[in-house]
C-alpha positions as CSV (number, residue, x, y, z in Angstrom):
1,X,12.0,20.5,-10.0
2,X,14.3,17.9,-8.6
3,X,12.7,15.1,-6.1
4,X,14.6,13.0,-4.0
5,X,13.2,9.6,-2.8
6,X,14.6,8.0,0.5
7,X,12.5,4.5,0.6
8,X,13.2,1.9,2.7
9,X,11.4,-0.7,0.5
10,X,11.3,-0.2,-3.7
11,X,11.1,-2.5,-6.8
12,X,11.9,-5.5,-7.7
13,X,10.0,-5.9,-3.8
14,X,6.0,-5.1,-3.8
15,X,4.1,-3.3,-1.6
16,X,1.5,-0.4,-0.8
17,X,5.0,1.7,-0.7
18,X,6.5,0.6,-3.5
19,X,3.4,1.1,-5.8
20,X,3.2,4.6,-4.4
21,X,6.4,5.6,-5.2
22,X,6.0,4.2,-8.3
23,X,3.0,5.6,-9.1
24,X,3.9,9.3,-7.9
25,X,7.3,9.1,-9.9
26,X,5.8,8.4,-13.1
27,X,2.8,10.8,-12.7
28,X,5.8,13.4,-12.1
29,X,8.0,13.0,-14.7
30,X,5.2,12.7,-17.4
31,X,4.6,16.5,-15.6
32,X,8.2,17.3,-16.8
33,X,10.0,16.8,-13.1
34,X,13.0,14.7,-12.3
35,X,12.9,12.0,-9.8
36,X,16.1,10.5,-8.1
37,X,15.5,7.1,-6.1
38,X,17.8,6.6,-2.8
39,X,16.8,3.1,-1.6
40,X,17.8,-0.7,-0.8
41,X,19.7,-3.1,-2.6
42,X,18.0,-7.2,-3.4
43,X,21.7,-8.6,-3.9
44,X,19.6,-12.2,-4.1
45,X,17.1,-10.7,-7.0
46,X,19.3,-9.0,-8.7
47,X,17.4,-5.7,-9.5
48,X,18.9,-4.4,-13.3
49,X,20.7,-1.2,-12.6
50,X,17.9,1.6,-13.7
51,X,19.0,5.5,-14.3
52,X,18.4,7.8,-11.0
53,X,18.2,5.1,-9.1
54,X,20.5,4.8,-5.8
55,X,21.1,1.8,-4.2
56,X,21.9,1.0,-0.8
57,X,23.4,-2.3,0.6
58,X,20.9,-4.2,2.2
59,X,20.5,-7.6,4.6
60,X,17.5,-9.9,4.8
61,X,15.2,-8.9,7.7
62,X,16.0,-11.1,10.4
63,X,11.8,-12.1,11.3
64,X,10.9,-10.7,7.5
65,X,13.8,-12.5,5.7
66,X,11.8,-11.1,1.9
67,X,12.3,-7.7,3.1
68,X,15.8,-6.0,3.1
69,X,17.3,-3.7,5.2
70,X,19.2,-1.1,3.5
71,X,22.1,0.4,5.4
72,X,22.4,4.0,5.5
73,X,25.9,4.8,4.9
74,X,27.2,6.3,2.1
75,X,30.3,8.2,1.3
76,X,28.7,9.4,-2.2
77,X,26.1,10.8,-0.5
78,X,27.2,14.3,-0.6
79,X,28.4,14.7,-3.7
80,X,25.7,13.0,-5.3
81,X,22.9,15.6,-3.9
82,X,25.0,18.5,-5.3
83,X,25.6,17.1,-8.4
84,X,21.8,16.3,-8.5
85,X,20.9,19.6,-7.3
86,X,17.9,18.3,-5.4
87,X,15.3,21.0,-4.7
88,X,13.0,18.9,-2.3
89,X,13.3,15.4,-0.2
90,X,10.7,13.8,0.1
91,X,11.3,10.1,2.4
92,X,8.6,7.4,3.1
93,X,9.8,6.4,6.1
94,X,10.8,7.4,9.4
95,X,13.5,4.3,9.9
96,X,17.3,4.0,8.0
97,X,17.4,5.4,4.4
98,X,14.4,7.6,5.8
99,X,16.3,9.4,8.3
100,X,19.2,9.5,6.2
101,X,17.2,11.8,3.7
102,X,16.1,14.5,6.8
103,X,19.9,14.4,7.8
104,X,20.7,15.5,3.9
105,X,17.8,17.3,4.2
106,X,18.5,19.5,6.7
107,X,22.5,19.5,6.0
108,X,21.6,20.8,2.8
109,X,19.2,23.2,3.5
110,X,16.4,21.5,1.2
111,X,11.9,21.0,2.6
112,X,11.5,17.7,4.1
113,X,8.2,16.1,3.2
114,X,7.1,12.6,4.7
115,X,4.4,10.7,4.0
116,X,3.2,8.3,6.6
117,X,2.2,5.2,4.3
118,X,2.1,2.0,7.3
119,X,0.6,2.2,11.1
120,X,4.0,0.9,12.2
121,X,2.5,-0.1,15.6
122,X,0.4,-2.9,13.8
123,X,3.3,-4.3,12.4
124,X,5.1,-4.7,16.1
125,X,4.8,-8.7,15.7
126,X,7.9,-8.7,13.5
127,X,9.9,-6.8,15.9
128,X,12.0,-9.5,18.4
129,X,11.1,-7.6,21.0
130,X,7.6,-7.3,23.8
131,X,4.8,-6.2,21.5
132,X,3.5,-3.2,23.9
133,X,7.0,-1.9,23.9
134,X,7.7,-1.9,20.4
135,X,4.7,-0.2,19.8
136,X,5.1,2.5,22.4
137,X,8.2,2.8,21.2
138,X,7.4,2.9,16.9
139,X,4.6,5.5,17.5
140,X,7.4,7.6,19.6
141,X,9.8,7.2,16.4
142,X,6.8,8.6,14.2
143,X,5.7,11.1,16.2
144,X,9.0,12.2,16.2
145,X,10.1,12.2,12.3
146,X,6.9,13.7,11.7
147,X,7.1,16.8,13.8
148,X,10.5,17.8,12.7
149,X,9.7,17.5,9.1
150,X,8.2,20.6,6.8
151,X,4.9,18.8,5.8
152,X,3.3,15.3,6.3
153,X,1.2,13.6,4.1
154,X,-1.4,11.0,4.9
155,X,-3.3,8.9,2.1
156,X,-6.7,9.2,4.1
157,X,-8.3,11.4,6.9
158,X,-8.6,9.0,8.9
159,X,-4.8,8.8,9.1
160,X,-4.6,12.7,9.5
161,X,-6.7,12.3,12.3
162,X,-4.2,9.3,14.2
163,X,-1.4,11.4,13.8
164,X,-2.9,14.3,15.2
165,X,-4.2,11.7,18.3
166,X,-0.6,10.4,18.5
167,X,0.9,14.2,19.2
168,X,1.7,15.1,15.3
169,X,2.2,19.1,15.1
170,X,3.3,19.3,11.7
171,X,1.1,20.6,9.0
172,X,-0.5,17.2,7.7
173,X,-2.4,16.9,4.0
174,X,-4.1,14.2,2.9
175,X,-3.0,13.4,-0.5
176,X,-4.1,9.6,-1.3
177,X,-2.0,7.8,-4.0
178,X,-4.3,7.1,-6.4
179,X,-5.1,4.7,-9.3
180,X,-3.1,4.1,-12.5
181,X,-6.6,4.6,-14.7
182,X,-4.9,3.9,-18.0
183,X,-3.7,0.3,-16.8
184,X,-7.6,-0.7,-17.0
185,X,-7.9,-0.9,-20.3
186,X,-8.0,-4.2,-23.0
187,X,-8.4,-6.0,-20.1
188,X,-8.7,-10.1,-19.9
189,X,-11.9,-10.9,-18.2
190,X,-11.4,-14.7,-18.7
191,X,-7.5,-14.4,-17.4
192,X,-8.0,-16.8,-14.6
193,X,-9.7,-19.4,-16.2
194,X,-7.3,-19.3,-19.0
195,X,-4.4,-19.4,-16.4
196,X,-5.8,-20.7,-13.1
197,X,-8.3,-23.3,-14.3
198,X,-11.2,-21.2,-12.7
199,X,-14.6,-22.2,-14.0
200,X,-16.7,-19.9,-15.7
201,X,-19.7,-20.9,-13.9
202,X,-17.7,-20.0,-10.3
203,X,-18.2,-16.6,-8.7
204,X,-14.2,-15.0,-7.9
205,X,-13.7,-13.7,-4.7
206,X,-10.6,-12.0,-5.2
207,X,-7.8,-10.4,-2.2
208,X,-4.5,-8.9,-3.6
209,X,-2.2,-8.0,-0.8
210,X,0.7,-9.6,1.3
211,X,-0.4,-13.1,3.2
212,X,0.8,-11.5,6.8
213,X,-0.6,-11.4,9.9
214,X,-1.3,-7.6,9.7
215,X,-3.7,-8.5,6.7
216,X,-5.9,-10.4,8.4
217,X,-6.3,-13.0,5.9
218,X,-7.0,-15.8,8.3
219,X,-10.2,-14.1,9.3
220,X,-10.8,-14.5,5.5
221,X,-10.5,-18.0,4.9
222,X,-13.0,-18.2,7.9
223,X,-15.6,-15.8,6.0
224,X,-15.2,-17.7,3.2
225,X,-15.5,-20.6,4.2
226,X,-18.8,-19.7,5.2
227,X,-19.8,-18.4,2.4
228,X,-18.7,-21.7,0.3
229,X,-21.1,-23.5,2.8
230,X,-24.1,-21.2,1.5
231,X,-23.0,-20.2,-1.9
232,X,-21.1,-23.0,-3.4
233,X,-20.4,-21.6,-6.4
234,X,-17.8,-19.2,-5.7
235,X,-13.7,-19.5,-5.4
236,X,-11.2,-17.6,-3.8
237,X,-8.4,-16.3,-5.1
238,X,-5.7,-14.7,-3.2
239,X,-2.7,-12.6,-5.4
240,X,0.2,-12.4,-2.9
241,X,2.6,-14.1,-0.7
242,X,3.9,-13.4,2.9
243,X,4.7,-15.3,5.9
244,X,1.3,-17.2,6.5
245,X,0.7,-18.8,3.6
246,X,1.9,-22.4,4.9
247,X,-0.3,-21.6,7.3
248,X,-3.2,-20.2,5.2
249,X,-3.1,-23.5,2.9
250,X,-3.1,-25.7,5.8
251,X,-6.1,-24.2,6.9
252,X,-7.8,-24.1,4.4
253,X,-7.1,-28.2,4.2
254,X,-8.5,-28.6,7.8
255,X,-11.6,-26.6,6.2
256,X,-12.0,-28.8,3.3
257,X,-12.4,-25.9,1.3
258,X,-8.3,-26.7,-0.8
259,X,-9.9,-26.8,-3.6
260,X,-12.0,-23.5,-3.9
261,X,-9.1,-21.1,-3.0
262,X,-6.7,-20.7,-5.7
263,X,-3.0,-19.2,-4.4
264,X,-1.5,-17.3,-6.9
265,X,1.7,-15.9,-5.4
266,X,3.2,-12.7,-6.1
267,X,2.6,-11.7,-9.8
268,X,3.1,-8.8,-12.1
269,X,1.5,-5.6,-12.6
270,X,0.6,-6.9,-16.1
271,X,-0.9,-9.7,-14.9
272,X,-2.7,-8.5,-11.8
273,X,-5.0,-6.4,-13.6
274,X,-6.4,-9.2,-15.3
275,X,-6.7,-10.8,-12.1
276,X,-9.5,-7.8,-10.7
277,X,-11.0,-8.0,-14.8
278,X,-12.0,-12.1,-14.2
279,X,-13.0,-11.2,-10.9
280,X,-16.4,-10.7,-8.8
281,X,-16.0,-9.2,-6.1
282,X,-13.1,-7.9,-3.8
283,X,-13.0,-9.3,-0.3
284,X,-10.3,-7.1,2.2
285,X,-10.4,-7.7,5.5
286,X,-7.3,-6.0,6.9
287,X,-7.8,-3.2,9.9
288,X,-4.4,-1.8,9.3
289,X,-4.8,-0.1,6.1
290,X,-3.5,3.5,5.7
291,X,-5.7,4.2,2.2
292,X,-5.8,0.2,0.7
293,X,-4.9,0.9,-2.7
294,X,-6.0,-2.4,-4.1
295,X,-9.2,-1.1,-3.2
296,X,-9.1,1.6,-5.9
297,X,-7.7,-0.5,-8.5
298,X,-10.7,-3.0,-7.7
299,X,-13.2,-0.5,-8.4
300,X,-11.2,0.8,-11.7
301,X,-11.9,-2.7,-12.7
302,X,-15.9,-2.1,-11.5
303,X,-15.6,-4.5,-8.7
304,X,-17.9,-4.1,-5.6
305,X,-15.8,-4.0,-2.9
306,X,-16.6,-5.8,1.1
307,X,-14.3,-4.3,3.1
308,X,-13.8,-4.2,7.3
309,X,-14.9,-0.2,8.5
310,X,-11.1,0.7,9.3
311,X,-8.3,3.8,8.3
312,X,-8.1,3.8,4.5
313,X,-10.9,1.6,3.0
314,X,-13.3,3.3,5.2
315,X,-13.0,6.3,3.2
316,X,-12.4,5.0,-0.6
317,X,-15.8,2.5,0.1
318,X,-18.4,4.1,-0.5
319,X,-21.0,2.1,2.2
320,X,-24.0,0.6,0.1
321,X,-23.4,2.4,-2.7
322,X,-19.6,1.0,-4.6
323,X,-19.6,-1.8,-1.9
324,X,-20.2,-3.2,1.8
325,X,-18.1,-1.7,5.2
326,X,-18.5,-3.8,7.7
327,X,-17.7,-4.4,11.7
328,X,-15.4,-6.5,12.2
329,X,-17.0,-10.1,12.8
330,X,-17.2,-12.9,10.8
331,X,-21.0,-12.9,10.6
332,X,-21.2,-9.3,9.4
333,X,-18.6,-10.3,6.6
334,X,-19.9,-12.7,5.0
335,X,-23.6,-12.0,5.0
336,X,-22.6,-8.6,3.0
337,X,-20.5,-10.8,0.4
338,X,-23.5,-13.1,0.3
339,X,-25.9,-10.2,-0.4
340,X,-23.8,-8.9,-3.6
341,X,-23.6,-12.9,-4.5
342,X,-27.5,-13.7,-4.5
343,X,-28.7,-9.8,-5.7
344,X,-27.8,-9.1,-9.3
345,X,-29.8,-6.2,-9.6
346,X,-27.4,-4.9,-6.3
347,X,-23.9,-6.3,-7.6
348,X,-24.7,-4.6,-11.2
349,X,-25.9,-1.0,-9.5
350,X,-22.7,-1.2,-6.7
351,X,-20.4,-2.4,-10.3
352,X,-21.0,0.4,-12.0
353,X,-20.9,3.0,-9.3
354,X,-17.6,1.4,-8.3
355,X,-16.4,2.0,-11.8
356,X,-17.6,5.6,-12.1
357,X,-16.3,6.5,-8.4
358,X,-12.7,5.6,-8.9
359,X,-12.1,8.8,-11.1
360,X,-12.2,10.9,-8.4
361,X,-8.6,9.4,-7.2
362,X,-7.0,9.1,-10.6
363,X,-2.6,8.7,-10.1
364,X,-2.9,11.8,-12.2
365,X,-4.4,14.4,-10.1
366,X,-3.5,13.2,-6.5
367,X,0.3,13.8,-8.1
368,X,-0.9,17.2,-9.2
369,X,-1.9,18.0,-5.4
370,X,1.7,16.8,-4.2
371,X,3.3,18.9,-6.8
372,X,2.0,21.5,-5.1
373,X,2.7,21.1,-1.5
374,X,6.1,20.5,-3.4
375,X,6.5,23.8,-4.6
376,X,4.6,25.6,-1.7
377,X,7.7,24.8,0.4
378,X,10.5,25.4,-2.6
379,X,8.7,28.9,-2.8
380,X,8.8,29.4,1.3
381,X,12.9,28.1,1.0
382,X,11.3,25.5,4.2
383,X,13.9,23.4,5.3
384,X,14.0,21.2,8.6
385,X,16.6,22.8,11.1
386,X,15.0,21.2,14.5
387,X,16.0,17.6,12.8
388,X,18.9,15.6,15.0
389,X,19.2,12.1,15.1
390,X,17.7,10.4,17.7
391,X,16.8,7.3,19.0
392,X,13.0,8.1,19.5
């Protein structure tokens, strides 16, 4: 079949999104599938021109100025789709370039599948706007999208079941993304000491996502700087960058703890794997996770995993047995990290049950699942005629 992919976000930018589609594109053209990308332009990266990929010309974000807006207008559009002979549309976000694919979609007569990768309403504090209005109003504009589409999916239950809260009608599966199981092999497991200076004799704490608000990653530094106090021994190392890292660095000056975290910035997949193979532990404290993908790659690299009890790492944390959920306060963080820290005989069990768990939610087989919600709705010739533009 023929997939078309409206994104608001892809490559040479990284994300949770981005490493879905990613992810689900390979998985389906190793299955013999062809997959067409409609998303934004990086005029300032320079992204090399890569075949069935369509790009869209995009301005910085005005509060978000490393994420581009792609504007969705196109006078190819059209003729592109027929050309292409799309069988399916499948867009990953209710915004621009997303509801530019239901418009084709339903123009065209073609299933309209979403999946609902980001709780929008967490991510108000970029909007210029008050926050409890912009997060009526971006749980309105998902509620929306989603019930004039064909099929949702959401990468945990826990998401099936907000949607469902928020007024969501449409038939929602939960089809995680998965973990790239190949990519954790011949792997590096003194890549940060070779690289980062980190002493063999230091226990990694390791966080890999985007240094934002959202994240959380404040409350981190906090956690471990309490840990540092009671467990000196240990680093941090964070793999990612975002709008609070001036502020993240400066706090962790007033701490006097500069010189146990280690700030990586954003690096590539190549790299990053080594990252979780000369690591400890995974620390992730954000609440606004839809299935925390980092998470699964963590465990592929046997890492126990202490994690907040929220959305997506609620489900792919397996409590006391891969890793540590916790409640939300400081005191319930840290003492779990300092119980995998001071108990071999725990950290070895919860390393290798990490290790063994992860198979479950191979790339391979979650793509096998969307593959066939895919050609469920080619076979039932579903299409989205209710979709209009709207304003929410």
């Amino acid at each position: 079949m023929k997939i078309g992919i409206f994104t608001d976000s892809f490559r040479p930018y990284t994300s949770g999104v981005v490493r879905s589609i990613e992810l689900f594109s390979r998985e389906f053209c190793n299955h013999g599938h062809e997959v067409y990308i409609f998303g934004p332009d990086y005029p300032l990266l320079q992204p090399p021109k890569e075949e069935g990929v369509f790009r869209f010309i995009s301005v910085p974000a005005p509060t978000m100025p490393d994420f581009a807006l792609p504007i969705p207008i196109s006078a190819q559009l059209g003729k592109t789709i027929k050309h292409i002979g799309l069988d399916i549309i499948h867009s990953h976000s209710p915004f621009l370039l997303g509801r530019m694919g239901a418009r084709a979609a339903r123009r065209y007569k073609l299933p309209l599948i979403f999946t609902f990768h980001t709780l929008y309403d967490q991510y108000v504090h970029y909007f210029p706007f008050p926050r409890q209005a912009s997060k009526q109003f971006v749980q309105r504009v998902s509620r929306n999208f989603c019930n004039r589409c064909n099929q949702v999916i959401a990468p945990s239950q826990m998401i099936v079941s907000y949607l469902q809260r928020i007024g969501v009608k449409t038939s929602i599966v939960n089809i995680p993304t998965g973990v790239d199981l190949e990519e954790f092999t011949d792997l590096n497991p003194n890549w940060l000491e070779e690289n980062y200076g980190v002493s063999p004799d230091e226990k990694v704490l390791l966080f890999v996502g985007r240094l934002g608000q959202e994240k959380n990653v404040n409350f981190l530094i906090k956690a471990f700087h309490t840990v540092q106090s009671s467990y000196p021994n240990c680093r941090l190392v964070m793999v990612g960058k975002g709008p609070q890292e001036n502020a993240l660095r400066k706090m962790t000056r007033e701490l006097g703890i500069q010189d146990k975290v280690t700030f990586t910035g954003v690096l590539p997949r190549q790299k990053i794997v080594h990252c979780y193979a000369s690591s400890d532990l995974f620390v992730f404290p954000s609440v606004t996770e839809t299935q925390g993908l980092v998470i699964g790659e963590a465990k592929a690299a046997g890492l126990p995993v202490v994690a907040i009890r929220a959305f997506g790492p609620a489900e792919i944390v397996h409590h006391g047995e891969d890793g540590f959920l916790t409640d939300p306060s400081p005191s319930s963080f840290t003492t779990a990290i300092l119980d995998l820290l001071e108990n071999r005989e725990l950290y070895d069990q919860m390393s290798k049950k990490a290790y063994n768990n992860v198979s479950f939610i191979s790339s391979s087989h979650c793509a096998e699942k969307m593959l066939e919600v895919y050609q469920e709705l080619i076979d039932q010739k579903a299409y989205a005629p209710r979709y209009r533009f709207f304003t929410g």
